[in-house]
C-alpha positions in Angstrom: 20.2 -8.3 -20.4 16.9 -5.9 -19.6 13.6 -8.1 -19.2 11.9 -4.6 -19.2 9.2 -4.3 -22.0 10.1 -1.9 -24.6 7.0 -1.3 -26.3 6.0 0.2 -23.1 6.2 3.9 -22.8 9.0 5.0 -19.8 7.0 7.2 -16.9 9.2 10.5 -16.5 9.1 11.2 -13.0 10.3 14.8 -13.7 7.6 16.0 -16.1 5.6 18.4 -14.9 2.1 16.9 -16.0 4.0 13.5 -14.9 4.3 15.3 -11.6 1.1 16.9 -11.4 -0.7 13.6 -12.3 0.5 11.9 -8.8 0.2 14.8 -6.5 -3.9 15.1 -7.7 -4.2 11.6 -6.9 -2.4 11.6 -3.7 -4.2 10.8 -0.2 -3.1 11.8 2.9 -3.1 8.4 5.3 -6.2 8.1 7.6 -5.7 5.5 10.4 -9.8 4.6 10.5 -8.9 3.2 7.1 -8.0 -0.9 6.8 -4.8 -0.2 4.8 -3.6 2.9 6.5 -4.0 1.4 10.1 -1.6 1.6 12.0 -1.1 4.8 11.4 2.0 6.3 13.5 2.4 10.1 12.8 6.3 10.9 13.2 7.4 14.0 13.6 11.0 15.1 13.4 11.1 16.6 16.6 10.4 13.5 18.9 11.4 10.1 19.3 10.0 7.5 17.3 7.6 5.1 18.7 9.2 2.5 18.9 8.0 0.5 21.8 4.2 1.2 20.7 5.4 -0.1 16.9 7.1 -3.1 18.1 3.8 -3.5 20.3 1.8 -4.1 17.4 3.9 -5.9 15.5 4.1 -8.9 17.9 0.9 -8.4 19.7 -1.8 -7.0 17.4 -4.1 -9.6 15.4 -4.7 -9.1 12.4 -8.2 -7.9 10.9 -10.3 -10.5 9.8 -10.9 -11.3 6.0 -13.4 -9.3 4.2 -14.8 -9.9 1.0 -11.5 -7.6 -1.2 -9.1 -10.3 1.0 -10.9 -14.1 0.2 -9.6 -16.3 -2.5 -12.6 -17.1 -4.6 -12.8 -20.4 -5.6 -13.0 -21.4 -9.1 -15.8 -23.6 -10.4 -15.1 -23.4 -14.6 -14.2 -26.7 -16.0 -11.6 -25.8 -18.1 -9.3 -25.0 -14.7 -10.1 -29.2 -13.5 
């Protein structure tokens, strides 16, 4: 059984306009940015950082809700 839709057109990965599509939109992470932060630059060389990582996984509070994070409430009738 496939609950993928079939009207809808398969993305090939290994076309080259395909291809060319995503690399023109990609954007290297910046770390001043809200969804890129933290931003741990690993190089293959070195150790990982994991104590810094683990560090802000357990310590670090979260950023506080902006206006692309809040629920807006609804206030049409047809949704009472």
């Amino acid at each position: 059984m496939s609950f993928k839709n079939k009207s809808t057109p398969r993305f090939d990965y290994r076309d080259a306009c395909s291809f060319d599509a995503l690399y023109q939109r990609y954007e290297p992470p910046e770390g001043r940015n809200r969804w890129d932060a933290p931003l741990f630059e690993i190089n293959p060389q070195e150790q990982l950082p994991l104590e810094q990582i683990a560090d802000y996984l357990a310590n670090k509070r979260p950023p506080p809700p902006n206006k692309s994070t809040v629920n807006v409430r609804q206030t049409s009738q047809y949704l009472k």
